[in-house]
N, CA, C and O of each residue as an XYZ file, in Angstrom:
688
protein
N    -132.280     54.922    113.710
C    -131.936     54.166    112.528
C    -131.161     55.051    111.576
O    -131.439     56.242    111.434
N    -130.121     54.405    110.886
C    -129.740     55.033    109.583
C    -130.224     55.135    108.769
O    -129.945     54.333    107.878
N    -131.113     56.011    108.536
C    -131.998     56.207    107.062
C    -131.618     57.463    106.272
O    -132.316     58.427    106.586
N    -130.623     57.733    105.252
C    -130.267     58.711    104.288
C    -130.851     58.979    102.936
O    -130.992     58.136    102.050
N    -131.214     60.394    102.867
C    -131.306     60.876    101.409
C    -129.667     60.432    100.780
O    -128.643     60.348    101.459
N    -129.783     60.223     99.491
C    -129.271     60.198     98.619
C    -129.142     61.521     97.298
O    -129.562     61.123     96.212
N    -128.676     62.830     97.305
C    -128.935     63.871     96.476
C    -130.807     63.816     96.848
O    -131.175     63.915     98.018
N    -131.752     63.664     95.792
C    -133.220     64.225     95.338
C    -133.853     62.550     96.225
O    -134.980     62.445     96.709
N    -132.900     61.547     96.231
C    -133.428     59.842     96.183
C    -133.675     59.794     97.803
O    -132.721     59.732     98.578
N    -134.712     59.821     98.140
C    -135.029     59.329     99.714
C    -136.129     58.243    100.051
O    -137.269     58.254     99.588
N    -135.586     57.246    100.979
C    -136.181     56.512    100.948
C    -137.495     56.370    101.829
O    -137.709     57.034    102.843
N    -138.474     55.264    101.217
C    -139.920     55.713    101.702
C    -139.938     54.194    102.584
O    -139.648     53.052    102.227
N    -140.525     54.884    104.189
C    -140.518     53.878    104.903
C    -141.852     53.810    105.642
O    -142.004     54.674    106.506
N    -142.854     52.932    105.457
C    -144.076     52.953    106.140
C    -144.504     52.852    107.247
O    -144.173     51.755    107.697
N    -145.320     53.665    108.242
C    -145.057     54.034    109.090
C    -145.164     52.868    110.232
O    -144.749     52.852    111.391
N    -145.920     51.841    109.418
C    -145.757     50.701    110.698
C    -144.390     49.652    110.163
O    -144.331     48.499    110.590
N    -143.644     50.035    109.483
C    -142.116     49.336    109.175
C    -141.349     49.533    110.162
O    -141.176     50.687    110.552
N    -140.766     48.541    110.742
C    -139.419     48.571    111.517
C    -138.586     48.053    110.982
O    -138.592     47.071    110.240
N    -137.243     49.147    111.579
C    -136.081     49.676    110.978
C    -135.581     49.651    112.331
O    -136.031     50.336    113.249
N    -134.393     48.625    112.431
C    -133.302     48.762    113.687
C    -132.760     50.088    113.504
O    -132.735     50.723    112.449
N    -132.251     50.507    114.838
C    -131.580     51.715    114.554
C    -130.260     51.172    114.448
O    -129.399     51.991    114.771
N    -129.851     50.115    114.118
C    -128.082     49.603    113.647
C    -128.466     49.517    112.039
O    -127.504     49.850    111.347
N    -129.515     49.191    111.361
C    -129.874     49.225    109.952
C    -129.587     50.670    108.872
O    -129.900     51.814    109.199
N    -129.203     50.450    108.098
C    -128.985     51.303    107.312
C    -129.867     51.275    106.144
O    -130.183     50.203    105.627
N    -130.279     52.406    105.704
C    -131.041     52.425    103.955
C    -130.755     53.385    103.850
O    -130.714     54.199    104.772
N    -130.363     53.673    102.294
C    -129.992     54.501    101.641
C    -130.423     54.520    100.435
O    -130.127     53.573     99.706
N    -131.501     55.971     99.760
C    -131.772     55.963     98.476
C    -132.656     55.726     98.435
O    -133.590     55.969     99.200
N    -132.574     54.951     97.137
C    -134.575     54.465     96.576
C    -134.669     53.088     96.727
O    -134.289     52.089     96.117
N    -135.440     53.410     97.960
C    -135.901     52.346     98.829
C    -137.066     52.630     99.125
O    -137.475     53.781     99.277
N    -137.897     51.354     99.269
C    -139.147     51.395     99.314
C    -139.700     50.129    100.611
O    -140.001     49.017    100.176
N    -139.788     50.347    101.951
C    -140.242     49.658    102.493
C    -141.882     49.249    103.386
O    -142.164     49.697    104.497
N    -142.631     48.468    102.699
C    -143.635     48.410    103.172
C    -144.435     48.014    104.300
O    -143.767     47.355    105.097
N    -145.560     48.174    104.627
C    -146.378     48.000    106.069
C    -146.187     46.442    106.567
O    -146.467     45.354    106.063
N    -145.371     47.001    108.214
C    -145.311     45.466    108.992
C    -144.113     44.716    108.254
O    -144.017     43.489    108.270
N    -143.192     45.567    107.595
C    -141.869     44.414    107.371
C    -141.036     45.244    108.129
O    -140.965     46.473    108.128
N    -140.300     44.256    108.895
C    -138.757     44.417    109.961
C    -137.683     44.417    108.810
O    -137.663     43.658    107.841
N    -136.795     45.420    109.113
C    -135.174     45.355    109.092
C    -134.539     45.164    110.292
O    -134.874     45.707    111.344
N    -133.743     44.496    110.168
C    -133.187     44.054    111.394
C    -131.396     44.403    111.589
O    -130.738     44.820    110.636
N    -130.949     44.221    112.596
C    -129.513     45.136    112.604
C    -128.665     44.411    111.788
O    -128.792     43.241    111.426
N    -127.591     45.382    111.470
C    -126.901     45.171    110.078
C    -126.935     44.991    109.001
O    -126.067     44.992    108.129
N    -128.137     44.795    108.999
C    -128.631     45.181    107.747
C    -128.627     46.209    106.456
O    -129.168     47.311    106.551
N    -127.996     45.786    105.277
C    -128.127     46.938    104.948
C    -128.446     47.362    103.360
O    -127.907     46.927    102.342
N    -129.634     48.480    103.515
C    -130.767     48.318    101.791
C    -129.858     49.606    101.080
O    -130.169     50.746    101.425
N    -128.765     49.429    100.114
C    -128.193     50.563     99.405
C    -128.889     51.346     97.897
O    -128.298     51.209     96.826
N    -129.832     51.932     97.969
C    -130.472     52.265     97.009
C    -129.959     53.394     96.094
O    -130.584     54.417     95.812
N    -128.644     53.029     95.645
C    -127.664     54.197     95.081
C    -127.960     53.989     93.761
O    -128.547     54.844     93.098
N    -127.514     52.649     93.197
C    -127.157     52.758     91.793
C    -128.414     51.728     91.009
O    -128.462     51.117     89.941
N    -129.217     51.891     91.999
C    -130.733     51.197     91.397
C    -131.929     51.224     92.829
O    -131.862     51.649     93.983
N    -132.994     50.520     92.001
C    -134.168     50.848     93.295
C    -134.143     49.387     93.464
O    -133.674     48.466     92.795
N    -135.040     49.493     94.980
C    -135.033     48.288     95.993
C    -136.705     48.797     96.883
O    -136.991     49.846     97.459
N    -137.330     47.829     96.706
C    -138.601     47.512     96.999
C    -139.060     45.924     97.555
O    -139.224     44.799     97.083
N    -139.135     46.529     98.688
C    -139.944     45.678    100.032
C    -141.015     46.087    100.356
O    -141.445     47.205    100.642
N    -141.703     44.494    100.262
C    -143.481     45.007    100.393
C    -143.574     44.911    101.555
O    -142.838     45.477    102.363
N    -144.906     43.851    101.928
C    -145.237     44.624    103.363
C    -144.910     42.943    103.929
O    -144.897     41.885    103.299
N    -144.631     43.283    105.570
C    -144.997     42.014    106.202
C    -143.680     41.285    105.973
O    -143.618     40.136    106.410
N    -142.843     41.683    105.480
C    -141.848     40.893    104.868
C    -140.220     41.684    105.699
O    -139.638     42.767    105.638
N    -140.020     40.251    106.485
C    -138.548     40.617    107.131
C    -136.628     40.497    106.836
O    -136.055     39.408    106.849
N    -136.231     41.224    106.703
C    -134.717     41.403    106.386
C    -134.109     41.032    107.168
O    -134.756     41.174    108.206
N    -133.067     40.547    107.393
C    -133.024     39.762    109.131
C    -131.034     40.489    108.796
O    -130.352     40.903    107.858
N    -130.925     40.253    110.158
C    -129.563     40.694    110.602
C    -128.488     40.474    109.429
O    -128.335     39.388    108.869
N    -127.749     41.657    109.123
C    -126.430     41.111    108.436
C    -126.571     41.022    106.725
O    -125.644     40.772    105.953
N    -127.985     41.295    106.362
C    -128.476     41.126    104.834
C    -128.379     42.262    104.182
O    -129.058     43.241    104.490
N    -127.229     42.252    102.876
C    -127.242     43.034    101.956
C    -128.515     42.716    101.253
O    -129.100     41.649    101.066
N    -128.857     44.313    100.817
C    -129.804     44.286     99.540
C    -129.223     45.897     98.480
O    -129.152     47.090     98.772
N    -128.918     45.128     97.246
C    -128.130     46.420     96.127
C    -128.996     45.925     94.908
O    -129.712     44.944     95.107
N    -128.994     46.499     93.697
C    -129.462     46.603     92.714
C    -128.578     47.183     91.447
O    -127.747     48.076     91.615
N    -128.738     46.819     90.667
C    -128.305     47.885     89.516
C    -128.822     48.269     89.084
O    -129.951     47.822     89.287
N    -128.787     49.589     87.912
C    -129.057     50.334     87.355
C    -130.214     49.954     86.264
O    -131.119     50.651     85.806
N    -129.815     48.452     85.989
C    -130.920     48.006     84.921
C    -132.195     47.185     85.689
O    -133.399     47.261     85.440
N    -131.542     46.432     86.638
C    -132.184     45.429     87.218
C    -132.771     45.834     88.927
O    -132.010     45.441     89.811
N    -134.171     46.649     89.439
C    -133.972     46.319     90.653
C    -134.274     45.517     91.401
O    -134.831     44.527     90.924
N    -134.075     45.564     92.741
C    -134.202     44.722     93.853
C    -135.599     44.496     94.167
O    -135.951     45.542     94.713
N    -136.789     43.544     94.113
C    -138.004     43.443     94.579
C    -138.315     42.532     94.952
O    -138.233     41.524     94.251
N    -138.931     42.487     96.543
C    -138.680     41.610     97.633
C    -140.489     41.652     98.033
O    -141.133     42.462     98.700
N    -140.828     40.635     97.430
C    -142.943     40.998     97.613
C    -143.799     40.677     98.945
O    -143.137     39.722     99.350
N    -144.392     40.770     99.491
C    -145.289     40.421    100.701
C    -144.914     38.858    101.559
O    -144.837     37.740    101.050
N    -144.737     39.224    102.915
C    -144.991     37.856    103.416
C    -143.488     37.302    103.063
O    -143.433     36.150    103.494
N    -142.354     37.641    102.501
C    -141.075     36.906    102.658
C    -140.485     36.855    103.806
O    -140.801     37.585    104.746
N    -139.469     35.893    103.850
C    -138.799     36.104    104.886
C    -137.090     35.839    103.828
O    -136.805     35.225    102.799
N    -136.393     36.629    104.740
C    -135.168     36.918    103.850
C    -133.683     36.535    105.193
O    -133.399     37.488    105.919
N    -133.216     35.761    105.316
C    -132.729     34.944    106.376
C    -131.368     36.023    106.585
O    -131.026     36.986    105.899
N    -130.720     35.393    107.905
C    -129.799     36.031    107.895
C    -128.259     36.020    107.150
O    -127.637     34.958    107.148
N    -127.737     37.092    106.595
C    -126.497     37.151    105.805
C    -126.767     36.699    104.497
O    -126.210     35.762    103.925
N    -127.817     37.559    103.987
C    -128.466     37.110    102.796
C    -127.901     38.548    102.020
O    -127.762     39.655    102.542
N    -127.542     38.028    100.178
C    -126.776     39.193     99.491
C    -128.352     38.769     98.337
O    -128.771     37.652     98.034
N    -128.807     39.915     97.999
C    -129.687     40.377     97.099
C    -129.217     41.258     96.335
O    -128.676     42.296     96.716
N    -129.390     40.909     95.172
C    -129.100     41.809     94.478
C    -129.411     41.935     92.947
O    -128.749     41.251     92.167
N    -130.474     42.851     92.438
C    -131.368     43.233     91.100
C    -131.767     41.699     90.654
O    -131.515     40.981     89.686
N    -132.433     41.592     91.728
C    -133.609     40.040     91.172
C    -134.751     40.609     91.791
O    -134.944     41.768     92.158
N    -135.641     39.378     91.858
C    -136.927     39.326     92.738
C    -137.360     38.385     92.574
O    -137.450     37.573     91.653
N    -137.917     38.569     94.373
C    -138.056     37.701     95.152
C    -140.316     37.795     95.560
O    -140.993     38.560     96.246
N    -140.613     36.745     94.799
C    -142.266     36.856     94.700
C    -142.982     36.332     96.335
O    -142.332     35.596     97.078
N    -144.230     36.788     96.669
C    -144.937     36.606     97.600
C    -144.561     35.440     98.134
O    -144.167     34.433     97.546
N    -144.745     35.682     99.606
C    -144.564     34.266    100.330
C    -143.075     33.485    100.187
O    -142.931     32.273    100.345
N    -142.219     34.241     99.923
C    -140.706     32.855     99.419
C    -140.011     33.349    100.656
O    -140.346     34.433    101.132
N    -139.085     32.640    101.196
C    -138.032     32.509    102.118
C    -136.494     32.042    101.124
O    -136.291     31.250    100.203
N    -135.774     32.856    101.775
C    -134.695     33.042    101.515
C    -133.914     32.693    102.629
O    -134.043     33.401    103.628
N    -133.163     31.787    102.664
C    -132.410     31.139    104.000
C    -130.925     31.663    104.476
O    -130.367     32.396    103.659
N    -130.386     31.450    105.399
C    -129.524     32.073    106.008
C    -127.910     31.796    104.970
O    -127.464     30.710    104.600
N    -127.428     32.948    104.763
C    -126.266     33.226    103.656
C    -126.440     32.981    102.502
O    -125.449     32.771    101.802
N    -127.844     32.926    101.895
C    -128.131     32.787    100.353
C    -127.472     34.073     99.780
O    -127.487     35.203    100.268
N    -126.850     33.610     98.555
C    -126.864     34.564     97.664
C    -127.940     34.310     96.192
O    -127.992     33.293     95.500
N    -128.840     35.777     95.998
C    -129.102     35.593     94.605
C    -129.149     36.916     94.100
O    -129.285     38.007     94.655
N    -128.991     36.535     92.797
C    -127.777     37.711     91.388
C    -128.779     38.087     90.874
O    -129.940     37.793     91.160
N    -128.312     38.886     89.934
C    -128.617     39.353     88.781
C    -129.771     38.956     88.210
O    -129.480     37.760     88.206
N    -130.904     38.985     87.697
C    -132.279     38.790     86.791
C    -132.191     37.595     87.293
O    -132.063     36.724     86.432
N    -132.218     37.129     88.671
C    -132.909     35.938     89.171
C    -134.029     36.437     89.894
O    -134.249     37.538     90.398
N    -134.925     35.005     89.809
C    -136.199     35.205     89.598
C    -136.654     33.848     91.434
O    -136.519     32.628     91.524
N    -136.968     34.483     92.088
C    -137.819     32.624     92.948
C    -139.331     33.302     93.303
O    -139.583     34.294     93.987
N    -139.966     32.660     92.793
C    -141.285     32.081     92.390
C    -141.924     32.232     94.003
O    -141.293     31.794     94.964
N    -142.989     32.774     94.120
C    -144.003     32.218     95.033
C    -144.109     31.125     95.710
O    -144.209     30.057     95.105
N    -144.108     31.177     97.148
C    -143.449     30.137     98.378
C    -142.692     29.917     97.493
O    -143.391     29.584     96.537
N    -141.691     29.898     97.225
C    -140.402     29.080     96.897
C    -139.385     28.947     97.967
O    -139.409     29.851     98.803
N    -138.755     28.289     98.078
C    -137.554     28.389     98.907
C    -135.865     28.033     98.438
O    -135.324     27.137     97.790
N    -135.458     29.122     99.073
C    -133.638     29.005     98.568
C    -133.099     28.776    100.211
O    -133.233     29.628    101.089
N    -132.401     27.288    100.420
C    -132.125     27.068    101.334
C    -130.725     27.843    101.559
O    -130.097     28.552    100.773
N    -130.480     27.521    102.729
C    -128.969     28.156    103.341
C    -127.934     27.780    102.779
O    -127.479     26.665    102.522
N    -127.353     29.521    102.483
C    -126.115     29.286    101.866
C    -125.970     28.899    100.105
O    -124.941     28.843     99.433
N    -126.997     28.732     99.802
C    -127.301     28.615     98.602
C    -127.110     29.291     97.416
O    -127.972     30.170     97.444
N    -126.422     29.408     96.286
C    -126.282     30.816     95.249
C    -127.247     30.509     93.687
O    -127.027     29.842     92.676
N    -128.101     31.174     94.038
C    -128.739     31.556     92.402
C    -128.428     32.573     92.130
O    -128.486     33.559     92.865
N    -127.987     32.523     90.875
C    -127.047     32.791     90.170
C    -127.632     33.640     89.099
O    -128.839     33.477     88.925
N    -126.930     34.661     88.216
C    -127.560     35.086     87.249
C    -128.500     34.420     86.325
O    -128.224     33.356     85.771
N    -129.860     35.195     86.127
C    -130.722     34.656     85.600
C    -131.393     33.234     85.803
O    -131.843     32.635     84.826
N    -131.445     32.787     86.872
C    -131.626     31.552     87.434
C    -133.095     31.838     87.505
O    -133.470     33.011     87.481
N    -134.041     30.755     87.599
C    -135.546     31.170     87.739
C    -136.143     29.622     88.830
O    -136.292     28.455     88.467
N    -136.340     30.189     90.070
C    -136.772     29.226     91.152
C    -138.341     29.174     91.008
O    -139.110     30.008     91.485
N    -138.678     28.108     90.307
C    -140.502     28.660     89.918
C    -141.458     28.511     91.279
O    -141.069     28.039     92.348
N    -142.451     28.889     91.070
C    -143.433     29.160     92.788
C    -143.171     27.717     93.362
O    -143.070     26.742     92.617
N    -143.079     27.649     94.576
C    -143.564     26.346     95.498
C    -141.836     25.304     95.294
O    -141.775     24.228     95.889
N    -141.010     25.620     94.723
C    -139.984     25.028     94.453
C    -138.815     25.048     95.357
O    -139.120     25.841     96.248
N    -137.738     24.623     95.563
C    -137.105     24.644     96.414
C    -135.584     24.549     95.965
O    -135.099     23.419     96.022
N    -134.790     25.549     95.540
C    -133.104     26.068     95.603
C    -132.406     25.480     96.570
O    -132.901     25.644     97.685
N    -131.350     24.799     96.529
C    -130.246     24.447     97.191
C    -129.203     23.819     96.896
O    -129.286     22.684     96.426
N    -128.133     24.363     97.088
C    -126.569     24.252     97.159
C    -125.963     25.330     96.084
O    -126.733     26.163     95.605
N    -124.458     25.312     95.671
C    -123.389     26.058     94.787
C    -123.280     25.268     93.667
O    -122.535     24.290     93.606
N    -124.198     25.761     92.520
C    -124.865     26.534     92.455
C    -125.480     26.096     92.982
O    -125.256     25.057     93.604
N    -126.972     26.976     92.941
C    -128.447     26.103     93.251
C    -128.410     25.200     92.178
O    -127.828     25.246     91.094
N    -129.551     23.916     92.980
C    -130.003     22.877     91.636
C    -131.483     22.972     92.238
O    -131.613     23.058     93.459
N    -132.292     22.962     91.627
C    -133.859     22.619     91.667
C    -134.196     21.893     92.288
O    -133.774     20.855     91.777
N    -135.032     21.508     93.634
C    -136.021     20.424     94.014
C    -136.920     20.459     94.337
O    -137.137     21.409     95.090
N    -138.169     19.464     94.040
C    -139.405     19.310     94.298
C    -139.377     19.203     96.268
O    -138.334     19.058     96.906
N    -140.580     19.303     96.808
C    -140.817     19.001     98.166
C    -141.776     19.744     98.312
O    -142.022     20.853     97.838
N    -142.512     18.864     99.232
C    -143.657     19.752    100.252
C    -143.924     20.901    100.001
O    -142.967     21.344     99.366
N    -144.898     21.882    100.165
C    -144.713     23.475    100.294
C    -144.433     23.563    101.754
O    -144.470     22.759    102.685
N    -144.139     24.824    101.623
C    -143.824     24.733    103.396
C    -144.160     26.697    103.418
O    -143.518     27.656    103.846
N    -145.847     26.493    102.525
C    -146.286     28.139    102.882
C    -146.881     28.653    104.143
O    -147.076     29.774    104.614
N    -147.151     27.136    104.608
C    -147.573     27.449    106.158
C    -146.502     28.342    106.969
O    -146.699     29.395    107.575
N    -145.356     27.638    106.807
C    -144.382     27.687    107.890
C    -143.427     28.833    107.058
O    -142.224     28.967    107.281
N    -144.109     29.549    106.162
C    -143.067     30.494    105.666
C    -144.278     31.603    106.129
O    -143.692     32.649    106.407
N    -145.279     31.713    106.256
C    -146.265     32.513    106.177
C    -146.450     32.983    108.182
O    -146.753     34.050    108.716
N    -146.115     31.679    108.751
C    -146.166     31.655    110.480
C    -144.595     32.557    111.063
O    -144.508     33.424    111.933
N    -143.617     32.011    110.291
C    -142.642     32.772    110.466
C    -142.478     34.344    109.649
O    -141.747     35.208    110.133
N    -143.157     34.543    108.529
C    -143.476     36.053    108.435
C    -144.487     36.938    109.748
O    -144.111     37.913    110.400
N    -145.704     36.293    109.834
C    -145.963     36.535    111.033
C    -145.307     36.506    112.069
O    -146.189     37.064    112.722
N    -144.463     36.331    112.857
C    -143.449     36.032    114.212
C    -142.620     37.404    113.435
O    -142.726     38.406    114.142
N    -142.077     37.572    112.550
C    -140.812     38.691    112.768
C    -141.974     40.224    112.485
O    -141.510     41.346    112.689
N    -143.536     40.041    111.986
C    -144.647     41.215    112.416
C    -144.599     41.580    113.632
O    -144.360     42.747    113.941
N    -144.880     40.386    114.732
C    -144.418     40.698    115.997
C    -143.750     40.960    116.865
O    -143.934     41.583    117.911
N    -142.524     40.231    116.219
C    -141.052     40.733    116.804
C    -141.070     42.279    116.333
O    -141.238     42.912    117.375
N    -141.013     42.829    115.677
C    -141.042     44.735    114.930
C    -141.445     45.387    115.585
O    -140.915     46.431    115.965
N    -143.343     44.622    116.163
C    -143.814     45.594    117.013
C    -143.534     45.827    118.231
O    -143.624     46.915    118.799
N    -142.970     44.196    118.950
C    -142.495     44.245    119.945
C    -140.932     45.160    119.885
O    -140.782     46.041    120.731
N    -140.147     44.980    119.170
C    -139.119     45.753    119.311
C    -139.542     47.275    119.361
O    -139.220     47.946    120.341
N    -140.463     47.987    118.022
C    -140.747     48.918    118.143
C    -141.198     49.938    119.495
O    -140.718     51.033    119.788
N    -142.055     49.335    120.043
C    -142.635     49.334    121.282
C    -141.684     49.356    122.408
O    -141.815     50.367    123.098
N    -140.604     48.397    122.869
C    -140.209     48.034    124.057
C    -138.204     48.642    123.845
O    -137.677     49.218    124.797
N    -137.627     48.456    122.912
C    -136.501     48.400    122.303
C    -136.044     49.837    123.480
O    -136.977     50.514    123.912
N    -134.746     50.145    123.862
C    -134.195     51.019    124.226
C    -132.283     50.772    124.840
O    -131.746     49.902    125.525
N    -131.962     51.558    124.412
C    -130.359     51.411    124.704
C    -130.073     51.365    125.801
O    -130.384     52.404    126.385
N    -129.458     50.407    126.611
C    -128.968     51.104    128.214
C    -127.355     51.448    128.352
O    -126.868     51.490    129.482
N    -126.712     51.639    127.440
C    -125.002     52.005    127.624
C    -125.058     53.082    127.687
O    -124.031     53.746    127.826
């Protein structure tokens, strides 16, 4: 895996975290127990910090940056879809983030929440727990929770990690 100090800034990766070796992190980064990064991925912890809890997967192709005022915090049990841009928000327990979401600046999604695909919240946008983001911009909607099925699919990419961890090897 690509994992770089930054000058004094190195990032802390727990020892049951998987990290593709096509993934990159850099800096102050913080990734916790049983969450996958997945390839292409990539956590730039240069010009702010970025914190991933545990259990919680980055999936192929997902920026995560921060700024200087605002960082990146991504809490337990998410799932963060593929070609997803993060950047100095956070993202609370249990929420899914769907494939090519973007969300900005001091945005906020709430516990199980969900930001469907392709979706942009936007600076300072606030997705409250159990709620559901979708379209350009996002607009707000009520529905179902769906913490089951955000909580079954955090589980599945636990296993996919270990299974990759475990079995994964190059043959070229």
């Amino acid at each position: 895996m690509a994992v770089y100090a930054l000058g004094d800034e190195v990032p802390t990766l727990h020892p049951d975290a998987f990290v593709h070796p096509e993934a990159t992190v850099i800096g102050r980064v913080r990734i916790g127990a049983g969450s996958t990064v997945w390839p292409s991925a990539v956590l730039r912890g240069d010009y702010g910090r970025i914190e991933i809890g545990e259990r919680t997967s980055i999936q192929d192709g997902t920026v995560v940056h921060a700024t200087a005022e605002h960082p990146t915090v991504v809490g337990d049990g998410c799932v963060i879809g593929h070609l997803v841009h993060l950047e100095g928000c956070a993202i609370a327990d249990g929420a899914l983030v769907g494939s090519g979401s973007i969300v900005l600046h001091r945005a906020t999604v709430g516990a199980g929440a969900v930001v469907g695909a392709a979706a942009l919240v936007g600076n300072d946008m606030e997705v409250p727990a159990g709620m559901r983001a979708y379209g350009v911009p996002a607009k707000l909607r009520e529905g179902a929770p769906m913490t089951d099925f955000i909580a079954a699919s955090a589980d599945r990419y636990v296993e996919m990690g270990q299974l990759h961890a475990a079995g994964l090897r190059r043959i070229d």
